[in-house]
N, C-alpha and C positions, 0 to 999 in steps of 0.2 A: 330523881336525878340529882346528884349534885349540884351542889352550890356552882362550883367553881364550873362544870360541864354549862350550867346555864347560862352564866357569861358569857365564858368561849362562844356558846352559839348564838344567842344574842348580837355579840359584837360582828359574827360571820355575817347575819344579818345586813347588819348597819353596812360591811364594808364591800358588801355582794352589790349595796346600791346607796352607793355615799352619796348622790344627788336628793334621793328621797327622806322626808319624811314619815313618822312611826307613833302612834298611837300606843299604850303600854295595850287598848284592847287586843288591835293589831299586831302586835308580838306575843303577846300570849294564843290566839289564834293558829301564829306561824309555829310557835312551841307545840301548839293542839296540849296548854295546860289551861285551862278555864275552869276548871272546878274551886270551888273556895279555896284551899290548902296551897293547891298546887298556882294558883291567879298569886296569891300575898309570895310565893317563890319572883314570879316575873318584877313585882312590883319592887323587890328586895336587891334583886339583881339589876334592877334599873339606874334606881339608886345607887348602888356601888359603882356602875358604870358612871355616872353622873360625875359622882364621888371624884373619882378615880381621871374625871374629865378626857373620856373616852368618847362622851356624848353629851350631847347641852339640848336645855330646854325652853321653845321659845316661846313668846307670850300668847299661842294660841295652844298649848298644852302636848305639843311634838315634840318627839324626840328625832335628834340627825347628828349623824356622824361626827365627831370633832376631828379636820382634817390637820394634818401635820403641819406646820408653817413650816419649812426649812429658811432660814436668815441666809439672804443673802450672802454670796464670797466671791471675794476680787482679787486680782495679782497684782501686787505692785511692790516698792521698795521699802525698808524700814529703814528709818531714820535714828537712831537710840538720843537719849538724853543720859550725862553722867548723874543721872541721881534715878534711874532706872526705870525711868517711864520712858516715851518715845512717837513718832507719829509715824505712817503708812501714808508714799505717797502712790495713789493709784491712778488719778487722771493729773498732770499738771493743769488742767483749767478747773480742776475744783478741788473742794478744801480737802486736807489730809485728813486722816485717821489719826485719831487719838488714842495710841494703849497704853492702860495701867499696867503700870508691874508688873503687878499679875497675869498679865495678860499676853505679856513678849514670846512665851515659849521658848526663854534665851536666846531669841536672833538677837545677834549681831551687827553693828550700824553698815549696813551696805547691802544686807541680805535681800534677795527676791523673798519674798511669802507670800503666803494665802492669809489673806483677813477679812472674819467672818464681820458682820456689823451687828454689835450690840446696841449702839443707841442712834438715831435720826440726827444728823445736823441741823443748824437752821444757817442758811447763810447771812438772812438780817440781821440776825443779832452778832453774830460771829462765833455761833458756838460750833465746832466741830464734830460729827460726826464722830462714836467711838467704836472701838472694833477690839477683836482679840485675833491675835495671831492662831490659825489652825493650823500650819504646817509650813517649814523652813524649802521653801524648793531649791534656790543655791545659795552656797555659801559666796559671800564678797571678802573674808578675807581668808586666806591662805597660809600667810604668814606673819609673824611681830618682830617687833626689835625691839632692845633693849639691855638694861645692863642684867647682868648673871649675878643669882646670888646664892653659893652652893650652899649644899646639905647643910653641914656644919655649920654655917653662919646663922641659920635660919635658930628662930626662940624653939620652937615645938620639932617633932620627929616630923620627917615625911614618907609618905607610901612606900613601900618595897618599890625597887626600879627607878625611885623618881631621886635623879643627883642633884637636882637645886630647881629656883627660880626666876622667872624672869619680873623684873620690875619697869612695868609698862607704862611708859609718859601718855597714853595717848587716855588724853580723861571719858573718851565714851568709852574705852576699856577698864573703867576706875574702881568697876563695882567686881572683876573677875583677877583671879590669880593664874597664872601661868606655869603651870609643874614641867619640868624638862625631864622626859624620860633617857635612860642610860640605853641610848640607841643609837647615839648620835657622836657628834665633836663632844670632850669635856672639856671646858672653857673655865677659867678660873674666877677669880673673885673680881671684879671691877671692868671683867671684858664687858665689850658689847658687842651681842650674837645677833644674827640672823635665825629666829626659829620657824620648820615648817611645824603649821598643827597639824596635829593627830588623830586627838579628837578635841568637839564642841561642848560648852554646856549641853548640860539635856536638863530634863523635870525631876531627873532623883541628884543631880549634881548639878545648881544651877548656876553654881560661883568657879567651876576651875574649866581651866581651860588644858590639854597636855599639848607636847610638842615634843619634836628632838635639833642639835642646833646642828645648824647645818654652817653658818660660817661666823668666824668672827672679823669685825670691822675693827675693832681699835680698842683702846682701854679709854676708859668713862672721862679722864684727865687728861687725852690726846688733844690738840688744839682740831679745831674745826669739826671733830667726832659730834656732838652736838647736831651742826647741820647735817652730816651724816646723815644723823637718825630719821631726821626730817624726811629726806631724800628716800631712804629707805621704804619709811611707816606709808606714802604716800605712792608707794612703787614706780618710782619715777627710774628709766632707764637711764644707765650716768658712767657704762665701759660700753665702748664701741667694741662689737664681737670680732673676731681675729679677721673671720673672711670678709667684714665690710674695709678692715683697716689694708688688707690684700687687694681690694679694689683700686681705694684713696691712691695705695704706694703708685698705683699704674698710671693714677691720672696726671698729666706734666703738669710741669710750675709755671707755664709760660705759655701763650695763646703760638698755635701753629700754623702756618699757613692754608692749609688743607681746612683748617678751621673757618679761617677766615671767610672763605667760597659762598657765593650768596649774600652775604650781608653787607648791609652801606659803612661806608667807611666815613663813621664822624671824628677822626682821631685828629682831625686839624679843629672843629670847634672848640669855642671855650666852655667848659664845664668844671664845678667842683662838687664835691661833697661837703657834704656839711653836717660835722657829729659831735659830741663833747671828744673832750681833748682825750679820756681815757678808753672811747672805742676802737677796736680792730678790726671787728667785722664790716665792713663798710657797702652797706648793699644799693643806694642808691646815689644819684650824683642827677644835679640839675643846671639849666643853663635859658635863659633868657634875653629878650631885645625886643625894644619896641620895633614895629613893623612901619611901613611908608603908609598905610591907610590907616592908621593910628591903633590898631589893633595891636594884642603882644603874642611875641612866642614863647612858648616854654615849652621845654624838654625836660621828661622826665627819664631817666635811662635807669635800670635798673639793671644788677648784675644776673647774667642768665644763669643761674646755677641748674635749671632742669638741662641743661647742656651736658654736666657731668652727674648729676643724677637721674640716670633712667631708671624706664620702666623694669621691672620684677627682677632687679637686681639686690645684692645684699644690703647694698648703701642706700637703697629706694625704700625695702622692708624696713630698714631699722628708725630711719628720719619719718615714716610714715607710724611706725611708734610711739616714737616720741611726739612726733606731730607740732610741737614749739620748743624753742630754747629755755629755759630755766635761769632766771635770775635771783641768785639768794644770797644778799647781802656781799658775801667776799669772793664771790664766786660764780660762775656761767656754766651751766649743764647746756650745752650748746646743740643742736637738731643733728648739726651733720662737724664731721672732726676737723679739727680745727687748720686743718693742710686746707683746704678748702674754705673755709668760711672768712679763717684770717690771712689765705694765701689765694689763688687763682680766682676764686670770685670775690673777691675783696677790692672793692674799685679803686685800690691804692693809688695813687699821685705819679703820672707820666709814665705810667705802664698802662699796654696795651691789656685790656681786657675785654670778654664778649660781655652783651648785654640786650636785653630787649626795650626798645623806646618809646614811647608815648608822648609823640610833637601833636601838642594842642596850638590852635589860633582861636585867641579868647581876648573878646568885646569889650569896649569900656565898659560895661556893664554887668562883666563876670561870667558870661555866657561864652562855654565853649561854642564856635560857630564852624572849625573844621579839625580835624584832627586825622592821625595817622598813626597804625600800632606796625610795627617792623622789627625785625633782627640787624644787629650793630654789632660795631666795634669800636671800643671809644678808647680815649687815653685822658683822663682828667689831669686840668690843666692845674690847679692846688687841691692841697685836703685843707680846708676849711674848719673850724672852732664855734661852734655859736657864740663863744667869747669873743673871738677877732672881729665875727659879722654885727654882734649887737656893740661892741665900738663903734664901726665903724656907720652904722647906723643909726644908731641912738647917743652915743657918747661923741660924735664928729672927732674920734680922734685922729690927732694929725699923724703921731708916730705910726700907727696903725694901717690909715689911710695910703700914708707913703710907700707902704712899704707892699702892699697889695692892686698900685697905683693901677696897675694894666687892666684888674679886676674890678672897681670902683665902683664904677657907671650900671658894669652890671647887676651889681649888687643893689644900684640904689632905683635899678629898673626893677628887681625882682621885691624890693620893698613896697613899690608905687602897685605892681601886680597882685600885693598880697593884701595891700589895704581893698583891692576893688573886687579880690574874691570873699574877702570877709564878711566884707558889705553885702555882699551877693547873698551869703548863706543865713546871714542875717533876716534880709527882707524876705527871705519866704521861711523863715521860720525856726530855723535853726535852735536849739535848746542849749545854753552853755553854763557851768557853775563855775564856781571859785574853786581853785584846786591848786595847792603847794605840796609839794614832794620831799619828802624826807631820805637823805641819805646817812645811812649809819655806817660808822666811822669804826673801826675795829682795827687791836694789834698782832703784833708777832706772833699771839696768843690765840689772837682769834675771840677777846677780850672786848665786850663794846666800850669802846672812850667817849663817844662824840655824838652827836645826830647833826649834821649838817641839812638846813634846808635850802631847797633848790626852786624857787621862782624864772617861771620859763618867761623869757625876751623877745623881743622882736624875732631874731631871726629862729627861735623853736618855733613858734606859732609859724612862721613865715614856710617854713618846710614845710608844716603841715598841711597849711592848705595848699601846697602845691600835691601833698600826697592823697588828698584828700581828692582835688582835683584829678589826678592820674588813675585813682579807684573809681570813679562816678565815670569816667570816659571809656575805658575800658568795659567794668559792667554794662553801660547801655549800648557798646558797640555790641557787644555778644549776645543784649538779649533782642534787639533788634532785627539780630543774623537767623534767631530764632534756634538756634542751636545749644544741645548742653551745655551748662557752665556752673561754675561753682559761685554762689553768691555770697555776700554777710548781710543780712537781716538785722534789722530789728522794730518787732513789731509794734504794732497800736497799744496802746495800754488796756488791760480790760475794762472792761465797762464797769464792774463792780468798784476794783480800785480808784478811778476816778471819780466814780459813784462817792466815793467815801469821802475822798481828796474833797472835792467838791461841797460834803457838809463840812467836813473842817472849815474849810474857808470862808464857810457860809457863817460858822462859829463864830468867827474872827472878824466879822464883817467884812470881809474881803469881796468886791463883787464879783461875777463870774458872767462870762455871758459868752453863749455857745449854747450845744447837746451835748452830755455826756454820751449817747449814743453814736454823735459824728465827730471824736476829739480830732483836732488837727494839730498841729507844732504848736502853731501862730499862737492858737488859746493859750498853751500853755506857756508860751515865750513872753505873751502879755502880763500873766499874771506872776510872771518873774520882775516884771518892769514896776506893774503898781506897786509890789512890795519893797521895791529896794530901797535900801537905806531906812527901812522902819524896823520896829523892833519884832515885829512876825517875821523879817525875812529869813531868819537862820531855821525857824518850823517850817514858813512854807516850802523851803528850799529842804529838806530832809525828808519831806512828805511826799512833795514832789519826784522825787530818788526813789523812793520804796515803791509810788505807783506805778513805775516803769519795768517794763519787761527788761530779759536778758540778751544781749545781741547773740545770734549763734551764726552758724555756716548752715544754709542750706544750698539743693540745687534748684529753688523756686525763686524767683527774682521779686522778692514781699518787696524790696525798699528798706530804708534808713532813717524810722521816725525822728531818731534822735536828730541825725542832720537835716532832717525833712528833704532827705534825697530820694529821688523816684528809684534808681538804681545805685549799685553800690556794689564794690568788691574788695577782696585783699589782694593785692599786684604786688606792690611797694617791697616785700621783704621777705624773701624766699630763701634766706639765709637762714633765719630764726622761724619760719612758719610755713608748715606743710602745703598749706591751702594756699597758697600763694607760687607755691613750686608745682599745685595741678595745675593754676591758672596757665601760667608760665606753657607748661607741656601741651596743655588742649591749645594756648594760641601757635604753638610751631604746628601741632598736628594736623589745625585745619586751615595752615597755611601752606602747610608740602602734601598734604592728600587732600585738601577741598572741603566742601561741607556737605557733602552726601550723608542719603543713611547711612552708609558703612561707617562713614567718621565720626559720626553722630554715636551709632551705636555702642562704638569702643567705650564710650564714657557713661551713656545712661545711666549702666547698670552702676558703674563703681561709682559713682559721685551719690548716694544717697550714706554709702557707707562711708565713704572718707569726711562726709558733711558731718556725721554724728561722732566718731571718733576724733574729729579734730576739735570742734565743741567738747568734748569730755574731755582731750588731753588738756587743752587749754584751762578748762576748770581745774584740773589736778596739778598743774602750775599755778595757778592764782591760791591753790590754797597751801599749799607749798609753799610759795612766794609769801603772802599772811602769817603763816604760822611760824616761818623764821623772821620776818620782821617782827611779832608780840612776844618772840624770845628774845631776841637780843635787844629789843627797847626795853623790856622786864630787866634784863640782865644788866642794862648800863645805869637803871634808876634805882637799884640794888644797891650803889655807893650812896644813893641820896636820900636813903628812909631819915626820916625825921624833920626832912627840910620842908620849909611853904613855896605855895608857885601860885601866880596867878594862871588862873582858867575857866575857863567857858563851860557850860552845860551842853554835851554834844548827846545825848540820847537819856530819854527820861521812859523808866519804868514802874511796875507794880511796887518791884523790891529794892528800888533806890533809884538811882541815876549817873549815866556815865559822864565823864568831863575829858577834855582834853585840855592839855600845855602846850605852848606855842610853840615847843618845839617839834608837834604831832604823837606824843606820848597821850595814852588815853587810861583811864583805870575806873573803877567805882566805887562811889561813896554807897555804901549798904544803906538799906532804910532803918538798920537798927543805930545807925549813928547818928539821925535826925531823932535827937532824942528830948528837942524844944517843945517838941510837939506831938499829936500825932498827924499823917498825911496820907491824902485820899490822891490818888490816881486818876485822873481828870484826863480820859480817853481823848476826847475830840480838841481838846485844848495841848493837850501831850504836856501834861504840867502835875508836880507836888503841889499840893494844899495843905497847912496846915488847917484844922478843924476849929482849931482854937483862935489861934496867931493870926488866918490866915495870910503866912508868911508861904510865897508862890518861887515856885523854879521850874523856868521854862527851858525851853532850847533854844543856846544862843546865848543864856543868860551868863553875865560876868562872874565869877565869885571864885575865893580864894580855899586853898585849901594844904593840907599838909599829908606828904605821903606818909604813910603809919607800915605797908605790911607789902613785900613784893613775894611774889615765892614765880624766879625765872621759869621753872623745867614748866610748872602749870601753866606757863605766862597770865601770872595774875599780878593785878597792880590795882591795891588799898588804899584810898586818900579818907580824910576827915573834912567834912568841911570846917571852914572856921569863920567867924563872923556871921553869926545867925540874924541877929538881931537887924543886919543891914539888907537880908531880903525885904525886895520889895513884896505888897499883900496884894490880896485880889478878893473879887467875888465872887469868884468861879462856881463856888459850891453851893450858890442860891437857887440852882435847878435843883439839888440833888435833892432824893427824900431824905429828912432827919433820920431817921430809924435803919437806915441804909449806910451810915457812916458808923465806923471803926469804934466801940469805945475797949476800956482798958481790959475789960473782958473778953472781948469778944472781940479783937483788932488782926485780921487775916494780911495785913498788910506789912506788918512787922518780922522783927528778930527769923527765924526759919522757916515761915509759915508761906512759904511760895506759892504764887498760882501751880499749879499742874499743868496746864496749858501753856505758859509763857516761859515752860525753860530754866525755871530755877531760878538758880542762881547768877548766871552769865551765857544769856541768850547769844548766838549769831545778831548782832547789829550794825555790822561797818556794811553802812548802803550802797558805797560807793560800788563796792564786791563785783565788778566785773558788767554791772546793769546796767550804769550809766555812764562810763569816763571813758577817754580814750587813751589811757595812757599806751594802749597794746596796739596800737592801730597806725597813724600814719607815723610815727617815730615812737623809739622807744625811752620814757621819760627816764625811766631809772640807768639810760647813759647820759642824761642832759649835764651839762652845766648849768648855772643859771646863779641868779643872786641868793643871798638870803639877805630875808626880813623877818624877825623875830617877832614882831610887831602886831602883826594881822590876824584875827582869830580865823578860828577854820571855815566857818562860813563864808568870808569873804575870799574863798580861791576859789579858783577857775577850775571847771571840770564838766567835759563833756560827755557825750555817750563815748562808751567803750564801743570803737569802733572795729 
């Protein structure tokens, strides 16, 4: 018989009974070859099989089957990195996927895949599980933007068919070209087009991308084209469709009588608004008085806009799209068109408008103790300024005062109201940081001149805990009723993060006292308290940030760690935020049909989907909103290369450290320009060491530096430090093993030599990112006015959960 025949049937053997074990007697038996000659065939073929690790032999002299292990594979998202590694997230409660290069199969940053796992995580240490990508299931983008750069311009020939290229600002695109095939619009030299692709990388073309254009936006040197592209790369909706703007024309400018029907008439109360001086859309309006049993009222009234947007209408689909207004620098990509946001539900000054209100009676104590949700029609009696109201409340101005005389009392009622709901949120736990705003100042051009910062007053805060209060009253009326509703969340921190949080601090000698298995506000509200005013406070406050979840919408009523409120909703602003315009709609629907199951049912179903699409839209505005503020702060520091600033150490990594300037500009000093020394990376401390010097940079820390290198379109922004000599040292690295630390051979910390796990060169680090501040929540910060103070480094501003 054959060599190779003896195998084959051998292995038939093994896989006839893959539980068993095999003697070589007992296969040679099964063979029926047991003669000398034909015995040393089995013995030959066993071995090859061995060889060949088809079969293994264990220490009792058996042979069995070697069974196939197939690796694991999971669905989830790829994340790309611009230097062309990436990570896969498959559960958000555990760690990503880590792939090399090699290993992407060209997805794309947004793509669904299959990823097989090559290596084990560990989560103690922090090491990430690695994986390769086995197959692309959708594609997440569709299409690019960008300027055209044809044939002709290009250094080298391109393919037959292909009449130019696109050059792609977007750096997790940084590693692929863009060919534009002659199938489409021809766009000339400096337009910028809209391309659909065509096709993707693949494994035999792993760098081009095709497409054809489909429209042009502007040329490269058009003022504001820039944001534009923003706008675009991020597919943010920004022309309202013909047949929603055929809707709008039908809806009147002016409240009807017919309208009126049913609702209480508060148009003789005194009420104002209250916004910066340069908003339009004006969705809420509040009014207060102390009561005769010493208790206060406040009225929240908010403009009804689900009035004129209903249900499965065009103007319903398209604000349900967008899901939030869009703030970018010189500009409002607004939810719903502007006849409506800045006309009929716009609580404009001694015009009748409808409205739904939320009258609280609330205790010296801060406790709402009765309250009432209804349909209105109000007529506010001024439009108010946080500038006029923090005069007249903080500055005792007389001209001010005078001239708002009638309004006063209430004003300085709703002040006395705001300190005692502060206190309220306070004492059971509330989370709050330092937090100043920057507004960027731009001209005719569309050109950044200026960065104005904006410190909110008395009367910003004061609003907000009144909106704050109006979300928490509402939320617990409806989960109460036990009926669907749309909530905002946000959860516990995980265990682990805090878990970490907690050695840090442990690091730091900070004491801790609590479970990290039972965290509550309070714990972590304390150890905002021990740290403050020391010089940990700018770490533990950043570390703090990173352990906290992200607020989303759901329809399960979790609560408000960050305000350590039991319940919680978005009510306040239905102009600018979808979730706000269901609330709106479910409280008329189960005021004029009841709360049966049939009323109940209408919503079940839709509210898991409008919960996760208004979370995603909202993220795609926040990053939107991000990515045009680090252009045009790049763009206006652009005039200042070469100049010194003082600044702060705001995030310290492997490959250097970020800083920020006071006037909220951030950039990084690279670790190859720490060239005093060499510097070790000091995890649980979040600190540079030098090895030598030890000359130490923490977060938080002072120090001066000079901008060297900006390049806007990538928003990157280059500083040197300067003044080495005046870091303070440490002896941070008296844990660490000798043999463990950098020398000039062998120094992973330097010049190019990136972790692979951390990102490169410029990781996502801005903590604030949507996790924990509110600027999106009871008012919106980037209309405030407010002071500036150039003065303050970033740690000492105020910032709460993004509520």
């Amino acid at each position: 018989m054959e060599k190779e025949k003896i195998r084959k049937s051998l292995l038939d053997y093994f896989e006839a009974e893959p539980e068993k074990n095999f003697t070589v007697q007992e296969l040679a038996d099964k063979m029926k070859m047991n003669k000398a000659g034909q015995f040393n065939f089995i013995v030959q073929a066993v071995a090859q099989l061995e060889h060949d690790k088809k079969i293994k032999l264990d220490d009792a002299g058996n042979f069995s089957l070697v069974k196939e292990v197939t690796a694991p594979r999971f669905e989830g998202v790829f994340h790309a990195n611009d230097r062309g590694f990436g990570f896969v997230t498959v559960d958000p409660e555990k760690q990503d996927f880590f792939i090399n290069p090699t290993q992407t199969l060209s997805a794309l940053n947004g793509d669904e895949v299959e990823v097989e796992l090559i290596a084990e995580g560990d989560e103690e240490t922090g090491k990430r599980p690695e994986g390769k990508i086995t197959q692309v299931l959708k594609r997440e983008l569709t299409q690019v933007v960008g300027e055209f750069l044809p044939a002709e311009d290009e250094d080298e020939n391109l393919p037959a068919g292909i009449i130019g290229t696109i050059r792609l600002r977007d750096k997790k695109l940084s590693n692929y070209r863009f060919l534009v095939e002659d199938k489409g619009l021809h766009p000339v030299a400096g337009e910028i087009v809209l391309a659909d692709i065509t096709a993707y990388p693949s494994v035999t073309l792993p760098g081009l991308i095709k497409g054809v254009a489909t429209k042009v936006i502007g040329n490269v040197n058009d003022p504001g084209v820039d944001i534009l592209q923003i706008v675009y790369q991020h597919d943010i909706p920004h022309e309202f469709p013909e047949d929603v703007m055929e809707q709008v024309a039908k809806i009147p400018d002016h409240v009807t009588p017919a309208e009126k029907v049913g609702r209480r008439d508060l148009t003789d109360e005194p009420m104002v608004t209250i916004d910066s001086i340069e908003s339009k859309d004006l969705d809420d309006a509040v009014s207060a008085w102390k009561l005769p049993n010493g208790n206060y009222h406040l009225g929240v009234h908010i403009a009804d806009v689900s009035h004129y947007v209903t249900p499965n209408t065009p103007l319903d689909r398209e604000a349900f799209e967008r899901g939030t207004s869009v703030y970018l620098t010189d500009r409002v990509i607004p939810m719903i068109p502007a006849k409506l946001s800045n006309g009929i539900c716009s609580l404009n000054p001694k015009v009748e408008r409808l409205a739904l209100t939320c009258a609280m009676e609330i205790d010296p104590s801060g406790q709402v103790v009765k309250h009432e949700i209804f349909e209105s029609v109000i007529k506010t009696t001024e439009r108010m300024t946080y500038k006029a109201i923090n005069k007249i409340l903080e500055s005792d101005d007389a001209k001010t005062k005078e001239r708002y005389k009638e309004l006063v009392p209430m004003f300085e009622t709703m002040g006395e109201l705001h300190k005692i709901l502060l206190k309220m949120r306070k004492r059971r736990g509330a989370i709050e940081f330092e937090d100043t705003e920057a507004k960027i100042i731009v001209d005719e051009k569309g050109h950044a001149v200026d960065i104005q910062l904006r410190e909110r007053g008395t009367s910003e805060r004061m609003v907000e805990s009144f909106m704050l209060a109006a979300n928490e009253t509402v939320a617990a009326h409806y989960k109460e009723l036990h009926v669907p509703f749309i909530y905002r969340i946000h959860e516990t921190p995980k265990e682990e993060k805090i878990k970490t949080f907690f050695e840090m601090l442990s690091a730091l000698g900070v004491e801790v006292t609590g479970k990290v298995s039972a965290i509550e506000p309070k714990m972590l509200q304390n150890i905002l308290k021990k740290v403050a005013g020391k010089p940990e406070e700018p770490m533990v406050s950043v570390m703090l940030l990173r352990s906290m979840q992200q607020a989303k919408y759901s329809p399960e009523p979790l609560g408000h760690f960050g305000l350590a409120a039991k319940d919680y909703t978005h009510f306040t602003s239905p102009i600018r935020r979808y979730p706000d315009l269901m609330a709106h709609r479910m409280i008329h629907y189960y005021a004029e049909h009841g709360l049966g199951e049939s009323s109940q049912e209408r919503f079940r179903a839709q509210l898991p989907e409008v919960s996760q699409h208004s979370s995603t839209a909202e993220r795609r505005a926040i990053d939107a909103e991000r990515d045009t503020d680090a252009m045009k702060k790049a763009e206006y520091m652009a005039d200042h290369v070469g100049e010194e600033f003082e600044a702060v150490v705001s995030s310290v990594t492997k490959f250097g450290m970020f800083v920020e300037l006071p006037n909220t500009v951030e950039g990084l000093i690279h670790i190859s320009q720490l060239d005093d020394d060499y510097y070790v990376f000091v995890e649980k401390h979040m600190a540079l060491v030098g090895t030598r010097s030890k000359r130490t940079y923490r977060i938080g820390q002072p120090i001066k530096v000079k901008l060297v290198n900006v390049n806007a379109e990538q928003k990157e922004i280059d500083f040197k430090l300067l003044e080495m000599k005046k870091a303070p040292k440490s002896d941070l690295l008296k844990d660490i093993d000798p043999k463990d630390l950098p020398t000039r051979r062998n120094d992973r910390s330097r010049g190019e030599h990136f972790d692979k796990r951390n990102g490169g060169k410029r990781p996502y680090k801005k903590q604030g990112n949507g996790r924990f501040n509110k600027n999106n929540d009871a008012k919106d910060k980037r209309r405030n006015g407010g002071k500036n103070n150039n003065k303050r480094p970033f740690y000492k501003r105020r910032r709460e959960a993004k509520k």
